[in-house]
VMD Tcl script that builds the backbone (N, CA, C; Angstrom):
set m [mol new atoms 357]
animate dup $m
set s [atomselect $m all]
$s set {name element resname resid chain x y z} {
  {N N UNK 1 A 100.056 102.414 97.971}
  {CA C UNK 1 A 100.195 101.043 97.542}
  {C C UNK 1 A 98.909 100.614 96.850}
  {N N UNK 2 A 98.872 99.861 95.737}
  {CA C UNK 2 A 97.848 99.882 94.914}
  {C C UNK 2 A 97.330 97.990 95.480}
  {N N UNK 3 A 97.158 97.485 96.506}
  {CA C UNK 3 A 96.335 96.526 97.104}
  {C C UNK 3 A 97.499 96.084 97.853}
  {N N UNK 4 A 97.399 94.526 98.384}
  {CA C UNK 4 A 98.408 93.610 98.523}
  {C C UNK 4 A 99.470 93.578 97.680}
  {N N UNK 5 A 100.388 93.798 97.744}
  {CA C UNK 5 A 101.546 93.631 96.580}
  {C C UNK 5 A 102.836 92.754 97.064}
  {N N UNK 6 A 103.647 92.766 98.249}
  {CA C UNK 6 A 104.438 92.239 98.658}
  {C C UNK 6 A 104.305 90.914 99.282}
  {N N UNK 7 A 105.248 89.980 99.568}
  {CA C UNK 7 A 104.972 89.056 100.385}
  {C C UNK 7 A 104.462 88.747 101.597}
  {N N UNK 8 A 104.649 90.122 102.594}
  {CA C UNK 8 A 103.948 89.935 103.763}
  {C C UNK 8 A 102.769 90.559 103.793}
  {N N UNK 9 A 102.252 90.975 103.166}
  {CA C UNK 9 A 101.197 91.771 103.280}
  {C C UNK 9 A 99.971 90.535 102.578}
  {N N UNK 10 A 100.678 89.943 101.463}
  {CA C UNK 10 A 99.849 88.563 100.888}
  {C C UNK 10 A 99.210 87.802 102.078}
  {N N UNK 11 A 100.601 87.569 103.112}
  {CA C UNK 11 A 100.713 86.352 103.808}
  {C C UNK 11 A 99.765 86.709 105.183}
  {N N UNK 12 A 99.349 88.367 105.284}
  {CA C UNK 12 A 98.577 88.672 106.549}
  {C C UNK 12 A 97.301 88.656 105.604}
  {N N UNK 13 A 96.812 88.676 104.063}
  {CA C UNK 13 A 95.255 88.847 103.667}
  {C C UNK 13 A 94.709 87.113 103.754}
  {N N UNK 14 A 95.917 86.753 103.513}
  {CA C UNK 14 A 95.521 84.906 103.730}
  {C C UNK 14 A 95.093 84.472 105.221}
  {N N UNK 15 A 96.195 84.989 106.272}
  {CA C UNK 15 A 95.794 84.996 107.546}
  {C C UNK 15 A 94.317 85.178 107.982}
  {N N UNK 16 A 94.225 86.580 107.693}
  {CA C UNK 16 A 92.582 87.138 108.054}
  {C C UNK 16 A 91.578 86.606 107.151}
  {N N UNK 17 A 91.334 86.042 106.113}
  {CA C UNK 17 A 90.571 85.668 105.381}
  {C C UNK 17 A 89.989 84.184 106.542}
  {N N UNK 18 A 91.163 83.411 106.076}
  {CA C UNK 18 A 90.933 82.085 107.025}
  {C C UNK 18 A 90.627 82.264 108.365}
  {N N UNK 19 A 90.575 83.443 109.066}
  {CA C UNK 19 A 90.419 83.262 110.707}
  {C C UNK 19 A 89.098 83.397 110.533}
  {N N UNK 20 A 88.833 84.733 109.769}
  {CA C UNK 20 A 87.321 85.383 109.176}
  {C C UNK 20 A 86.485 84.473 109.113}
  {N N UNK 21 A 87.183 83.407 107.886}
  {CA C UNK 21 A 86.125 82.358 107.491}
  {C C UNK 21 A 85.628 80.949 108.866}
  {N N UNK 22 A 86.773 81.080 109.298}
  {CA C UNK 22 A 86.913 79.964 110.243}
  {C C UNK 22 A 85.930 80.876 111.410}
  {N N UNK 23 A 85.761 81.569 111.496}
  {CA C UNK 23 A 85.062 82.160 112.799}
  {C C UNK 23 A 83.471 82.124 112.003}
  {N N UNK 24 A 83.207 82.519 110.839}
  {CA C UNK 24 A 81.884 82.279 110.571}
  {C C UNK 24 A 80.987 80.818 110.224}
  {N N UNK 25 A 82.216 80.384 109.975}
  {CA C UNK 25 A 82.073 78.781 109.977}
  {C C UNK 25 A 81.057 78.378 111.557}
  {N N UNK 26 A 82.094 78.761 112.419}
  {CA C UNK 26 A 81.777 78.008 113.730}
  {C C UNK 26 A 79.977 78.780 114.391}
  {N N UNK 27 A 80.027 80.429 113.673}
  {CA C UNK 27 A 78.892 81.123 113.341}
  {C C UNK 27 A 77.497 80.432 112.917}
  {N N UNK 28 A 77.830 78.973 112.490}
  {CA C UNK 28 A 77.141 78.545 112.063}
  {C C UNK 28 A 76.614 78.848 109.891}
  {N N UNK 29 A 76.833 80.267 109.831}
  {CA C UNK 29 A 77.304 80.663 108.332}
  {C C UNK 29 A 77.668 79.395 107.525}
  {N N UNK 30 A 76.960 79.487 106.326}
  {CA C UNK 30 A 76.918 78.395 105.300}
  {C C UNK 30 A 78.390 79.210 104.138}
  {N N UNK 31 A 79.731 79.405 104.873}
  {CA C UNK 31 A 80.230 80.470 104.009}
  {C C UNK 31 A 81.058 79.301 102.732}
  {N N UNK 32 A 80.652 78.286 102.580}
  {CA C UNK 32 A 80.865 77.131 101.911}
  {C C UNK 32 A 80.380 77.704 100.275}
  {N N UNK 33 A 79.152 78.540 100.219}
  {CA C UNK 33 A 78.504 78.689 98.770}
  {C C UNK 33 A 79.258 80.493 98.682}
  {N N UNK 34 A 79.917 80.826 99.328}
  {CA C UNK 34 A 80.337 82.284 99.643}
  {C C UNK 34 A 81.494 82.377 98.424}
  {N N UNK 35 A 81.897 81.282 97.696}
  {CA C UNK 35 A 83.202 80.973 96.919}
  {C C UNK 35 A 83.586 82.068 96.163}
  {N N UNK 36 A 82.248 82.608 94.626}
  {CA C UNK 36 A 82.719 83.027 93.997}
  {C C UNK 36 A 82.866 84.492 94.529}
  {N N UNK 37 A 81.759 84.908 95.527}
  {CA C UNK 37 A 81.807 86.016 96.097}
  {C C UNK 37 A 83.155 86.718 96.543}
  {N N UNK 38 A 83.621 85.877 97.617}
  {CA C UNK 38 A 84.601 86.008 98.356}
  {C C UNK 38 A 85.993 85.652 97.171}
  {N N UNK 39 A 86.290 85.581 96.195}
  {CA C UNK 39 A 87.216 85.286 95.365}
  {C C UNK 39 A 87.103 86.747 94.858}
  {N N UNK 40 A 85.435 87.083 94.160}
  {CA C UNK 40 A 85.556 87.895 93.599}
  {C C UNK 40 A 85.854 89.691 94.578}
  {N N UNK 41 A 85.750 89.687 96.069}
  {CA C UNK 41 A 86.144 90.282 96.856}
  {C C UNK 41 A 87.301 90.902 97.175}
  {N N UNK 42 A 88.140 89.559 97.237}
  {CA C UNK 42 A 89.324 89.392 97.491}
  {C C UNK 42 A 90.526 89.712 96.594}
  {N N UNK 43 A 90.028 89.311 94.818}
  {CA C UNK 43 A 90.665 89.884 93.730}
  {C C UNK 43 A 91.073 91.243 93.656}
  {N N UNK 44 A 89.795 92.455 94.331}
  {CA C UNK 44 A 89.970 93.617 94.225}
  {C C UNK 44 A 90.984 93.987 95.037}
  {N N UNK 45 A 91.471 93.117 95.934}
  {CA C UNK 45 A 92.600 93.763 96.940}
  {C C UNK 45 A 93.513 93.465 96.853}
  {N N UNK 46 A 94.004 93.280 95.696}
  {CA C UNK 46 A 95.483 91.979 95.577}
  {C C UNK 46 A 95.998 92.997 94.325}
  {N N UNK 47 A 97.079 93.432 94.254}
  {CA C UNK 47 A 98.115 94.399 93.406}
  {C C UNK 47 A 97.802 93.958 91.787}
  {N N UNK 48 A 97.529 94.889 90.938}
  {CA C UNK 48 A 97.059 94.077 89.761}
  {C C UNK 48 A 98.626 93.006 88.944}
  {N N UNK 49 A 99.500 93.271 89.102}
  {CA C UNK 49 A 100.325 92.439 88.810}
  {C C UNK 49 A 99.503 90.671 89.272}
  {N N UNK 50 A 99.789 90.472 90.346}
  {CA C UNK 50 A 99.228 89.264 90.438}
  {C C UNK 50 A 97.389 88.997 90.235}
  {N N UNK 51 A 96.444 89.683 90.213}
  {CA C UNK 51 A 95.311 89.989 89.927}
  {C C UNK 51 A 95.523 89.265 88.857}
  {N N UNK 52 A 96.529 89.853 87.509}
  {CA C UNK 52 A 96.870 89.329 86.106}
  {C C UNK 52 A 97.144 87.779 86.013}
  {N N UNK 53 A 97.650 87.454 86.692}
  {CA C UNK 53 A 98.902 86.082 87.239}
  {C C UNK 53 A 97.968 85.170 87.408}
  {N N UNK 54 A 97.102 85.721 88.428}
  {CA C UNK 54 A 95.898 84.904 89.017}
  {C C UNK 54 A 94.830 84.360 87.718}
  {N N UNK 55 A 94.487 85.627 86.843}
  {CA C UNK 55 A 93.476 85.280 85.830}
  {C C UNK 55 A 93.896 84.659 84.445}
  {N N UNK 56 A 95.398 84.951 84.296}
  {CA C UNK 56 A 96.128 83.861 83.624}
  {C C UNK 56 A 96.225 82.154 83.846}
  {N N UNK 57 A 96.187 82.294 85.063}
  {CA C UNK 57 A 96.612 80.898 85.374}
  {C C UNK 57 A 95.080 80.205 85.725}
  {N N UNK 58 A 94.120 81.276 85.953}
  {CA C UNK 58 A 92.820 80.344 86.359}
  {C C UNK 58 A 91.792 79.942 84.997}
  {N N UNK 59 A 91.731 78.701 85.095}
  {CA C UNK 59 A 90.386 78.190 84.256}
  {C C UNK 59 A 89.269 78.986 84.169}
  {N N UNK 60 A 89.383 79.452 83.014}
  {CA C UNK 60 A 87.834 80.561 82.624}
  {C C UNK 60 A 86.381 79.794 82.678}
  {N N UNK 61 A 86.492 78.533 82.168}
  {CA C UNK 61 A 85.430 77.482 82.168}
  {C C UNK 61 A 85.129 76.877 83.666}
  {N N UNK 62 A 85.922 76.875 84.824}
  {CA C UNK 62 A 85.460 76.320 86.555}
  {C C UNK 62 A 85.292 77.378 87.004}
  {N N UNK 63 A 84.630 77.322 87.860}
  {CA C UNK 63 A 83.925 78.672 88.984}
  {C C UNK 63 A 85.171 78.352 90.123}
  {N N UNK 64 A 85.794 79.845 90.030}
  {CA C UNK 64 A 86.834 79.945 91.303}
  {C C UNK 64 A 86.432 79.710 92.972}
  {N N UNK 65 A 86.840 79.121 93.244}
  {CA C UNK 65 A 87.388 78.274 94.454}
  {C C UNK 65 A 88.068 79.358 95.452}
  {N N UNK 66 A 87.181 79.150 96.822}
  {CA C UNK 66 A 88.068 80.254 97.526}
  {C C UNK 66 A 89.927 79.296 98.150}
  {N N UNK 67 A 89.639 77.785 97.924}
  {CA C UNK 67 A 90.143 77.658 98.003}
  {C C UNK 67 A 91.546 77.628 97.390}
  {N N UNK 68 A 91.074 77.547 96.145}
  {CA C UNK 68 A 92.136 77.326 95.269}
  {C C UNK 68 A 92.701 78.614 95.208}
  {N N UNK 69 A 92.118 80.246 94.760}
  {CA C UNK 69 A 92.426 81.312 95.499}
  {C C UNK 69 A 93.433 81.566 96.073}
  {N N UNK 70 A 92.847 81.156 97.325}
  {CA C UNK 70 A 94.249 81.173 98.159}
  {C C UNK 70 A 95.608 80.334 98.408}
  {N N UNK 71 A 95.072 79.038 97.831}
  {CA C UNK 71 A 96.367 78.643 97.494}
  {C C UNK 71 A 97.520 79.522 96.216}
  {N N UNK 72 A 96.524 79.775 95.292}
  {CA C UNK 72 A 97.678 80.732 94.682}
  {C C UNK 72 A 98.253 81.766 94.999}
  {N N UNK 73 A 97.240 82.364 95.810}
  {CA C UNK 73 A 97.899 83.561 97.341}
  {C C UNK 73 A 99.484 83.086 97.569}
  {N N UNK 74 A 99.198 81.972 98.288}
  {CA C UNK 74 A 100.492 81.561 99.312}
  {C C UNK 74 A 101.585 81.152 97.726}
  {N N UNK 75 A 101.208 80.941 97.066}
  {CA C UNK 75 A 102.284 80.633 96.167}
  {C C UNK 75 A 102.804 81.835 95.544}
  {N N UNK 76 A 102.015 82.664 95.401}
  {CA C UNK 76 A 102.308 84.033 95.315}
  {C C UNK 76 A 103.051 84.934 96.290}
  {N N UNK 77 A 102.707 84.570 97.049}
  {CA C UNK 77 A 103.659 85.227 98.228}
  {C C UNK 77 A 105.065 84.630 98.402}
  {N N UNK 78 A 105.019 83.283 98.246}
  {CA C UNK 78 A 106.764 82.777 98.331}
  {C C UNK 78 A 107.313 82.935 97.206}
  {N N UNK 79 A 107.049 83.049 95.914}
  {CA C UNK 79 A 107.577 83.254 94.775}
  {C C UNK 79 A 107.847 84.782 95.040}
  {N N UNK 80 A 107.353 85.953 95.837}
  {CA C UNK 80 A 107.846 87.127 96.112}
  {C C UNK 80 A 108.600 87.049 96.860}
  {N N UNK 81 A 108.733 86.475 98.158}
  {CA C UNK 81 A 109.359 86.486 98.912}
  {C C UNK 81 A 111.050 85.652 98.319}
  {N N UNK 82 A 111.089 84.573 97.672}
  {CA C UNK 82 A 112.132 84.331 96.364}
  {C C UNK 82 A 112.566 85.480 96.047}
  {N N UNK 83 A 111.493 86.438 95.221}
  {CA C UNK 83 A 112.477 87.586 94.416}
  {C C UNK 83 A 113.179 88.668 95.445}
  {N N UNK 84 A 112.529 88.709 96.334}
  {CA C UNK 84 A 112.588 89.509 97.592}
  {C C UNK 84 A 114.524 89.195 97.786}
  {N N UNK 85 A 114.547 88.158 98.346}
  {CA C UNK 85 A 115.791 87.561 98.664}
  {C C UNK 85 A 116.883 87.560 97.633}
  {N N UNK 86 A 116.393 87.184 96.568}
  {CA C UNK 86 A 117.087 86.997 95.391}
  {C C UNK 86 A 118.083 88.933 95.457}
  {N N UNK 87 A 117.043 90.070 95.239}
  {CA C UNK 87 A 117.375 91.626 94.986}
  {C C UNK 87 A 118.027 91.590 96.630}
  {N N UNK 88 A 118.027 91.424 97.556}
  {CA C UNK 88 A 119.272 91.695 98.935}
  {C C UNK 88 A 119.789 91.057 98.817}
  {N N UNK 89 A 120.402 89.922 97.902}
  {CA C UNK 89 A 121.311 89.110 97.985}
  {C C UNK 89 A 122.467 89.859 96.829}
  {N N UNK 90 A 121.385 90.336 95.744}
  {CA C UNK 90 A 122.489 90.995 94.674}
  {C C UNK 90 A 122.779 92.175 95.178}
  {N N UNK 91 A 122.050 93.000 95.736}
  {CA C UNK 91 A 122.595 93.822 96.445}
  {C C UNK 91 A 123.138 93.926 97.199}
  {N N UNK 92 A 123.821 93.150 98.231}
  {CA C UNK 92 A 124.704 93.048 98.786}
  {C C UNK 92 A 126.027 92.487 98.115}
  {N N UNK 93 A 126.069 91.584 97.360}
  {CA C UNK 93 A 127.199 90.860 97.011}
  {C C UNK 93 A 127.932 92.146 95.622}
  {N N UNK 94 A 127.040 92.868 94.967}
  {CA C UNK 94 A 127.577 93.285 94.128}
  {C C UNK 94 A 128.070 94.685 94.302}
  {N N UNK 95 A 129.931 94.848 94.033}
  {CA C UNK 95 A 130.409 95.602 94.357}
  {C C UNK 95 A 129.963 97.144 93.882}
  {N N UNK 96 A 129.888 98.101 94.482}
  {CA C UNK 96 A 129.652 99.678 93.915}
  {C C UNK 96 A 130.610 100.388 93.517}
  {N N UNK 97 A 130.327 101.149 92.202}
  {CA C UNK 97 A 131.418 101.587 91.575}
  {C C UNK 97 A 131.324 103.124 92.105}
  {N N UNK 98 A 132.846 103.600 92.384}
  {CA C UNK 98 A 133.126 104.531 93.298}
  {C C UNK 98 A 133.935 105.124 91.809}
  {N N UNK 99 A 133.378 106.332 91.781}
  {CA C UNK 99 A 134.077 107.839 91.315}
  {C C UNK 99 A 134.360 108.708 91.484}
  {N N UNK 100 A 136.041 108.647 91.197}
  {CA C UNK 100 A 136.617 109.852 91.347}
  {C C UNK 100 A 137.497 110.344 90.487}
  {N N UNK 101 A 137.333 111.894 90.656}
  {CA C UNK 101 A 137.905 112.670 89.755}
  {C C UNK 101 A 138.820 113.536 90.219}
  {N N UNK 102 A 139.767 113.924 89.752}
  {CA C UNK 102 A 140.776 114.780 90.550}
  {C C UNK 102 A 140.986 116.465 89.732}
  {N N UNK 103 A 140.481 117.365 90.536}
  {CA C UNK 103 A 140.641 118.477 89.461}
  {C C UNK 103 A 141.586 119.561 90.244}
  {N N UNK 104 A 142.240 119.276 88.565}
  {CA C UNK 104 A 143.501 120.729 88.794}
  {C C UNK 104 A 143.103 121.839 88.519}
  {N N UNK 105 A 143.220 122.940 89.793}
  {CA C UNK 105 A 143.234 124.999 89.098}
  {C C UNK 105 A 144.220 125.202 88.417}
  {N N UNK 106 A 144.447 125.480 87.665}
  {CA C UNK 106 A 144.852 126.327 86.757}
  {C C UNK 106 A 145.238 128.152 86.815}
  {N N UNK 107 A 146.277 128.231 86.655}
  {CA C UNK 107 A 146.039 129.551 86.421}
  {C C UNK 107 A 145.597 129.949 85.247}
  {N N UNK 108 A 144.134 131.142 85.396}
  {CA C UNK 108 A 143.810 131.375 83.733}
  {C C UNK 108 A 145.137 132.497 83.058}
  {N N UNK 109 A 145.062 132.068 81.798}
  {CA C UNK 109 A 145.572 132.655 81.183}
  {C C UNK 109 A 144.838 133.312 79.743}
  {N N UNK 110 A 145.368 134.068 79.112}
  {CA C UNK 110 A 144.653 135.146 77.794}
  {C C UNK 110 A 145.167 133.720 76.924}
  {N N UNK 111 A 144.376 133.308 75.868}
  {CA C UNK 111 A 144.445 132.423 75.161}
  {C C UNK 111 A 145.635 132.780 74.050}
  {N N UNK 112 A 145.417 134.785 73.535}
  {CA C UNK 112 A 145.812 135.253 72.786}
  {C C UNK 112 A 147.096 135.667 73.215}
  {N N UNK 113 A 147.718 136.421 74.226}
  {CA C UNK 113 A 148.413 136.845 74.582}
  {C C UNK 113 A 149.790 135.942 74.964}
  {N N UNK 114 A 149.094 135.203 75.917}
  {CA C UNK 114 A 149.539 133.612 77.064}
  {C C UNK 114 A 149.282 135.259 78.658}
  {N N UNK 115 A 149.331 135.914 78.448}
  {CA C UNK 115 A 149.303 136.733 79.741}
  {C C UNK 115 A 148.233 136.349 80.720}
  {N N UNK 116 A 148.642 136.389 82.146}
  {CA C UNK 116 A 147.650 136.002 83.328}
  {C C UNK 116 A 146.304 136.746 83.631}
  {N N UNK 117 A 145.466 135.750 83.761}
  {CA C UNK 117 A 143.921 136.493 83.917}
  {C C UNK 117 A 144.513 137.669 85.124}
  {N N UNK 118 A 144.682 137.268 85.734}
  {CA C UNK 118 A 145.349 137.846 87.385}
  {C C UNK 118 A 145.438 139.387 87.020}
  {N N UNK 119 A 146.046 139.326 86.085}
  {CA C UNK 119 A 146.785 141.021 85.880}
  {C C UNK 119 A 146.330 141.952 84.957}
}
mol reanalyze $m
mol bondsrecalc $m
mol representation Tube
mol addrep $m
C-alpha cells in the first residue's frame, strides 16, 4: 500500500495524530509552532492520489495549518468512504451475466469422402 489510501486507515492517521498532539500538548510541548512541520510529515504518509487533492485545493500563498490538514483528512476520508459505498452498492444491485454454451460431438467425418473418421 503506497501510504494512507482508504477511508479507515485516513480515519485511524487523524486519530493518532490528535491523541499524539493532545498528549504533547498536556507535555507541556509548544506543538502549536509544529504546523508546517507536522503537515509537512504527515503529507508523506497519505496515498499520493489525495497528497495531489490536498495540494490542489491548498493555498500556495498561506502556510499550512495542521489544522486545516486535517480537516481535509476527515473530508477525505468520507468522500472515500461515499465511493466506498457507492462500488458495494453497484455491486450488489447489478445483475451478472451468466454464459452458456452448449456443445454438440459430432461424429468426424472425411470432408472429401463424407466417410467416418471412426473407420
Amino acid at each position: 500500500m503506497e501510504g494512507y489510501s482508504n477511508a479507515s486507515s485516513l480515519r485511524q492517521l487523524i486519530s493518532q495524530v490528535k491523541q499524539n498532539i493532545a498528549a504533547l500538548k498536556n507535555l507541556g510541548e509548544a506543538v502549536d509552532q509544529w504546523d508546517n512541520v507536522m503537515v509537512c510529515l504527515l503529507i508523506r504518509k497519505i496515498d499520493s492520489e489525495s497528497s495531489k487533492a490536498y495540494y490542489l485545493q491548498h493555498n500556495n500563498n498561506a502556510k499550512p495549518t495542521l489544522s486545516e490538514f486535517l480537516t481535509f483528512l476527515e473530508q477525505r476520508a468520507f468522500a472515500l468512504e461515499s465511493m466506498e459505498g457507492k462500488r458495494e452498492t453497484q455491486s450488489v444491485s447489478m445483475p451478472r451475466k451468466l454464459q452458456v454454451s452448449n456443445v454438440v460431438v459430432k461424429e468426424a467425418k472425411c470432408l472429401y469422402c463424407g466417410a467416418s473418421a471412426a473407420a
